[in-house]
N, C-alpha and C positions, 0 to 999 in steps of 0.2 A: 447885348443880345435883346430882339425884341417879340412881342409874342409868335409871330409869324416862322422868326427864324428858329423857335424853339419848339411849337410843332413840325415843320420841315424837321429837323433834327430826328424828333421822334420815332416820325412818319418813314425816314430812312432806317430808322433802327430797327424797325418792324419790315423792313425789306417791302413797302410797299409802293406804289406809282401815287403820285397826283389820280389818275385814273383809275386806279383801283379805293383809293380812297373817297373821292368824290362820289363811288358808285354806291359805297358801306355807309355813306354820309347821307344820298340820297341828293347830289347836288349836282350843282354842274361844275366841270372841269376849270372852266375860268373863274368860275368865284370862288372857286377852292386855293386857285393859283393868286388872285387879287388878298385873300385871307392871310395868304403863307408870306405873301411881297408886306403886308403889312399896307395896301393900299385902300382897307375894307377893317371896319368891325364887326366881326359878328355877332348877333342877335344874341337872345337868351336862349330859343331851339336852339341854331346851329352851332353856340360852342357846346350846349349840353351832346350835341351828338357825334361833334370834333374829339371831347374827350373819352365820350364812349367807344368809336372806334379805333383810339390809340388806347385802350384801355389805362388812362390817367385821372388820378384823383384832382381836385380842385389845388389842393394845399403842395402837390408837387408842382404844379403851374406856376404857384407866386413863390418857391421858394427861389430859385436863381435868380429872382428880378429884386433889385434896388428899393428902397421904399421908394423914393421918389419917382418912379415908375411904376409902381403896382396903382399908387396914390393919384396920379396926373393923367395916368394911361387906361391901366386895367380897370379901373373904377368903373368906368361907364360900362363895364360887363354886368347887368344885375347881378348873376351870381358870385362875383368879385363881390361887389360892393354889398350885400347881403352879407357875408363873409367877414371885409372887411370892419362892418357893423358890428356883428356878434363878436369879432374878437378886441373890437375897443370898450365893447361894454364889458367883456371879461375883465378886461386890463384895467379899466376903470374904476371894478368892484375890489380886483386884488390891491390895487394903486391905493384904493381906499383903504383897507386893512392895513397894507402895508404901512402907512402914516399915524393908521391907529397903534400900532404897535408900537410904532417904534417914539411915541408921546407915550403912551403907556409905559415902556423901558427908561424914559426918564422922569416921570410921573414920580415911579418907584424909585429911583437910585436917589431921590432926596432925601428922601425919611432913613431909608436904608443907610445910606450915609452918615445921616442926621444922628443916627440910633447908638452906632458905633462909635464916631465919637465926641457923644458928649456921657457914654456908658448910661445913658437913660435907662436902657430895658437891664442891661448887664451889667451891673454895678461893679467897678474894681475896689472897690473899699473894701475891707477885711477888719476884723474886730479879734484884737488879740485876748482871751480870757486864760487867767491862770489858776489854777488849784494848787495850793500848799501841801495839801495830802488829805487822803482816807478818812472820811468821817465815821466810827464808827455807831453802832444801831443804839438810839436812843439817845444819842449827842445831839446837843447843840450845832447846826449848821454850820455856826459861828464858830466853831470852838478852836482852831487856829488862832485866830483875831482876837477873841474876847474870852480867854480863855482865865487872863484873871481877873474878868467880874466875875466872876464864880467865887472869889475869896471878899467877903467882906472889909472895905478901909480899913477897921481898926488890926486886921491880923498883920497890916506892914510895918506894924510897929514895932513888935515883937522878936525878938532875936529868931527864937523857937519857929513861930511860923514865918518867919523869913526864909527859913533851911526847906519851910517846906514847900513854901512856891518858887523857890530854886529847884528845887527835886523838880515839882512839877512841870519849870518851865524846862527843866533838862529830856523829860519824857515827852515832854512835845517838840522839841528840835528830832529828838532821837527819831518821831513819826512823819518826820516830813519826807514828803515823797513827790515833788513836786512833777506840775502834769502841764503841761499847754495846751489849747484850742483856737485855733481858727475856724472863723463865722465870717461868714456872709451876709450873714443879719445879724444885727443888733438884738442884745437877748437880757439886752438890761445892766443894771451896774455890776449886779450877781445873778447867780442858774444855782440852783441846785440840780445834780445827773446821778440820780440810783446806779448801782453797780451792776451790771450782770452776774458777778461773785465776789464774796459769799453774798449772798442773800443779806438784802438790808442795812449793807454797807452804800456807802455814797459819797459824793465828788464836791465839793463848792467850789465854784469858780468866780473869778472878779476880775472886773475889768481891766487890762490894764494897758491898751491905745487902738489907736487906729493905725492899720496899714494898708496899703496899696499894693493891689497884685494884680498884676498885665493880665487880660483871658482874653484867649485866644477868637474866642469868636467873636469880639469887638474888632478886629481887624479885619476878619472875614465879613462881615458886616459893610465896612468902608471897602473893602476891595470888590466886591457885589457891587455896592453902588456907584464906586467908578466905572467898574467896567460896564454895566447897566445904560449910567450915561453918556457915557463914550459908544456905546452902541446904537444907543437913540440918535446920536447927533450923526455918527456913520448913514446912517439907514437914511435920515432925511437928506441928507447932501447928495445918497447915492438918487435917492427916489426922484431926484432931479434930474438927475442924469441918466439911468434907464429907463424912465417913463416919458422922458419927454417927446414921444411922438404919441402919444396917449390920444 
């Protein structure tokens, strides 16, 4: 279809003559006739007053034509190629962002990647610390562990006070109440942790390894940045392929 035969088309849809429109046109019959054969272009007046008396916008005009006719043909219409202009420079600015973007989406999917796994921001390491039991108020921290420096060497000698750091060590098995904590951070060889109750009781805990625990958001981390860059790389391959008459 070419422009002539797509106002004819119009121009019958509207129920009207070559003569009756030449007249609303202000023209004459045969250049109206040389217009619609397509043997004539018309000026920048008489298409402006072609489509005012088929009441048609600009953009319904180029929409059934091919690029390569809007491009090779319609162009020499100033208000075509006005048109045309403004909408290469639109495409051009969006064309632009679009690239910025999508360098940007893999800009970010490295780090993002990056982050998750080597667990830099999100550490999987875990610090196992363990308590023996209840320190009570006034104790020794220590007093699990070193509980017989509290009897001076020479009482082991002694039959007598032998019975009684037996006693003793029997009333400290009797108190163990042993507790575990998992850390996140490292809190040192030992912690000491007050109790909420009773009042003034408290916990010691000691180190006792490192462990390793999977979290979850190191994984979401690496699936973000894949699909980040897998979107980046989409976007530019497409950007080749939709913009390319930019």
């Amino acid at each position: 279809m070419t422009l002539g035969e797509f106002l004819k088309q119009q121009r019958a849809q509207h129920g009207l003559s070559q003569a009756d429109l030449a007249e609303q046109m202000g023209i004459e019959q045969s250049y109206l006739s040389k217009l619609e054969s397509d043997r004539s272009m018309p000026s920048a007046d008489i298409f402006t007053r072609w489509l005012n008396s088929l009441n048609i916008s600009l953009s319904e005009v180029l929409q059934p034509f091919d690029h390569s006719y809007v491009q090779g043909k319609l162009r020499q219409i100033p208000q075509v190629a006005a048109l045309l202009n403004q909408r290469s420079a639109q495409q051009g600015w969006f064309r632009g962002a679009w690239v910025i973007a999508c360098c940007f989406f893999i800009a970010l999917s490295v780090p993002l990647f990056y982050l998750g796994f080597t667990k830099t921001m999100f550490t999987e390491t875990a610090y196992e610390y363990e308590s023996p039991g209840v320190v009570f108020v006034g104790e020794n921290p220590d007093i699990y562990r070193n509980w017989r420096s509290l009897y001076p060497s020479t009482v082991w000698s002694g039959s007598e006070e032998k019975g009684q750091i037996e006693e003793a060590q029997k009333r400290m098995t009797e108190r163990q109440n042993p507790d575990i904590v998992i850390s996140r951070s490292h809190r040192g060889s030992q912690f000491n942790q007050p109790l909420a109750e009773p009042e003034g009781y408290s916990r010691t805990y000691y180190l006792g390894g490192e462990l390793s625990q999977p979290r979850l958001v190191n994984s979401v981390l690496q699936a973000i940045g894949l699909f980040l860059f897998v979107l980046g790389v989409v976007g530019l391959l497409a950007e080749r392929k939709f913009f390319v008459r930019a």
